[in-house]
C-alpha positions in Angstrom: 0.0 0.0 0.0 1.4 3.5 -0.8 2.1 5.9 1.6 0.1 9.1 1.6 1.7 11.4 3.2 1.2 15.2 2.5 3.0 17.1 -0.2 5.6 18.6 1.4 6.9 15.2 2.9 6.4 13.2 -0.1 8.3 15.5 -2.1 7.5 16.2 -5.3 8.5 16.7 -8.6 6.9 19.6 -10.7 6.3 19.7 -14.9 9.6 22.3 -14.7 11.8 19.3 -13.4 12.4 21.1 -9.8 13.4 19.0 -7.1 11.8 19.5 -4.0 12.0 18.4 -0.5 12.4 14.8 0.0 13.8 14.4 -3.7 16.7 16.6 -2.4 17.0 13.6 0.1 19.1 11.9 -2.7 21.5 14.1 -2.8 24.1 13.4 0.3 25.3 17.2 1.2 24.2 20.7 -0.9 25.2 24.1 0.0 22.3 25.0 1.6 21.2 29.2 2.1 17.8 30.9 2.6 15.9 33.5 0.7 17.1 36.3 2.4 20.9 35.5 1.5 21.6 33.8 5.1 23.7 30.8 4.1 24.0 27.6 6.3 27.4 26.4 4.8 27.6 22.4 3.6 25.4 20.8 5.4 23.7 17.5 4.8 20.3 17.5 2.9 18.8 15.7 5.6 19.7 18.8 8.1 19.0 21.1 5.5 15.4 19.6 4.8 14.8 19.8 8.6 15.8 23.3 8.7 13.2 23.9 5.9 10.5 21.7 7.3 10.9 23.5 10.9 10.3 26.8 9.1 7.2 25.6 7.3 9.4 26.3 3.6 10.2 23.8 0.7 14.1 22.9 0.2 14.5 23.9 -3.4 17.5 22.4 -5.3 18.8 25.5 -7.7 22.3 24.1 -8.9 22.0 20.3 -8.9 25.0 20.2 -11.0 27.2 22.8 -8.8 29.9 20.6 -6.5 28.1 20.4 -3.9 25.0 20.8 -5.6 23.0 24.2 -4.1 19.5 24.1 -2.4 17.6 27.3 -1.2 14.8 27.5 1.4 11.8 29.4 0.1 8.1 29.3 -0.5 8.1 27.6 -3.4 4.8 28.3 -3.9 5.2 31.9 -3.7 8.2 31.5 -6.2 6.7 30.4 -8.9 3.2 32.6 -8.6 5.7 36.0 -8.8 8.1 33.7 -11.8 4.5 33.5 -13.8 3.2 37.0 -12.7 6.8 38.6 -13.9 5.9 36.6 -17.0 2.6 37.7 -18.1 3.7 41.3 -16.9 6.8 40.9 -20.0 4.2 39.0 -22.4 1.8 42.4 -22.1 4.2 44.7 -22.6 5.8 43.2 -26.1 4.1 44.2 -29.1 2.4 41.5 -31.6 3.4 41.9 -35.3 0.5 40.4 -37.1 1.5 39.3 -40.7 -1.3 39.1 -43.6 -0.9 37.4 -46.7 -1.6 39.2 -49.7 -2.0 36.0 -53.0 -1.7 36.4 -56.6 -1.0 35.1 -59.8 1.1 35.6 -62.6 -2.0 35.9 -64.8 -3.7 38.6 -62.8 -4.9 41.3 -64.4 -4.7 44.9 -63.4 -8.2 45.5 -61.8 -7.7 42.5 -59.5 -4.1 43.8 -58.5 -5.8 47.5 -58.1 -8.5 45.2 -55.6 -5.8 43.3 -53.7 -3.4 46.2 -53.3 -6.2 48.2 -51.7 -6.9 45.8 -48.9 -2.9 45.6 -48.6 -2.8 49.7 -48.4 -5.4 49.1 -45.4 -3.5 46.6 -43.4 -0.3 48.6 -44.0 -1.5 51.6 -42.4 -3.2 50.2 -39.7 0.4 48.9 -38.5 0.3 45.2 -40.2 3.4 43.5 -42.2 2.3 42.5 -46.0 3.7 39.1 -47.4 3.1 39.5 -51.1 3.0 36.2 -52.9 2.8 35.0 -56.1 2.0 31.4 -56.8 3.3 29.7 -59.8 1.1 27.0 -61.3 2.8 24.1 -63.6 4.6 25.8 -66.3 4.8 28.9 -64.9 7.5 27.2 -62.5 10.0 27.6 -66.1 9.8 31.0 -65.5 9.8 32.4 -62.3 10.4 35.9 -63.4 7.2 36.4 -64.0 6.6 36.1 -60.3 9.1 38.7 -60.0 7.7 40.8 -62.4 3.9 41.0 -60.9 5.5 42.0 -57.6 7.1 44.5 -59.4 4.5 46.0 -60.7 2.8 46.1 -57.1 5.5 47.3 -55.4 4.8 51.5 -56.6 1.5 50.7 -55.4 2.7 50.2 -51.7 5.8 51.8 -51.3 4.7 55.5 -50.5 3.1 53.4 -47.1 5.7 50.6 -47.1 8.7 49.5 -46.6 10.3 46.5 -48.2 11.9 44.0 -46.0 13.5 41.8 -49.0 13.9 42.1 -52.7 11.1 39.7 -54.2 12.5 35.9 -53.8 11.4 32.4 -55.2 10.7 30.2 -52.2 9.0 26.7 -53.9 6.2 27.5 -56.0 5.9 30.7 -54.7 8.1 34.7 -55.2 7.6 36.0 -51.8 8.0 40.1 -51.0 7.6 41.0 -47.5 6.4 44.8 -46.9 6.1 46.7 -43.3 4.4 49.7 -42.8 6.9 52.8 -42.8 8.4 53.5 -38.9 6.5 57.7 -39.6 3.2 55.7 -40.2 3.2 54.0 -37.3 3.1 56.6 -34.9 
């Protein structure tokens, strides 16, 4: 029959591969210190998991490839909720580039580029990147400066808006251009 003894006893081991507690138990001696910076020296990880337990905080093993290996006494708990509230703080603060995808042809004619290049305007200048792309259909793969040449002929369309990130190039079937909105746009 198992033993069911609470968490903290058990020891356990979390998704991020920490070692807690009683896993640290494996270990014969760490450097063992405490949140605050008060270090205990090399002790055993026996002593240093009574030291934690007598404090009501987890032995945490930060180094386990340092000689001796390093374990810290802290909430653990409280660790990671400020590690994943630092987190989502960074993740708000960066800015999403959102990417639309402009297709064509070589065959297109010039009402349909007029069409697509309008909707591409709009995306530009509300702060999106524009991935032009041509798509080049059995034969036209012979000649895949006809690709080139389509994007050419769209590029004086964009470019008082845009920027170009790359010359048009053949990746596949298709001749990619990649456009961002110009940086006096934006703001």
């Amino acid at each position: 029959m198992k033993d069911r003894r609470n968490d903290k006893d058990r020891g356990r081991r979390k998704k991020d591969q920490t070692i807690l507690n009683s896993d640290v138990l494996r270990i014969d001696e760490v450097r063992c210190m405490e949140e605050d910076g008060t270090q205990h020296g090399i002790i055993s990880s026996r002593e240093a998991l009574e030291i934690a337990e007598s404090k009501g905080l987890d032995l945490v093993l930060i180094a386990p490839d340092a000689k001796p290996p390093v374990a810290k006494i802290m909430d653990y708990g409280k660790f990671k909720y400020q590690a994943e509230k630092k987190k989502k703080e960074a993740k708000k603060k960066q800015k999403k580039i959102e990417v639309k995808e402009i297709k064509l042809s070589v065959k297109i004619a010039d009402n349909d580029i007029n069409y697509k290049v309008k909707h591409a305007r709009e995306f530009l200048e509300s702060g999106k990147h524009v991935k032009f792309r041509v798509f080049l259909r059995g034969r036209e793969m012979q000649n895949p400066q006809a690709g080139v040449e389509v994007l050419n002929r769209v590029w004086p369309m964009v470019e008082d808006i845009a920027t170009k990130e790359h010359e048009p190039k053949f990746e596949g079937r298709y001749v990619n251009m990649y456009t961002v909105p110009k940086k006096d746009k934006e703001k």
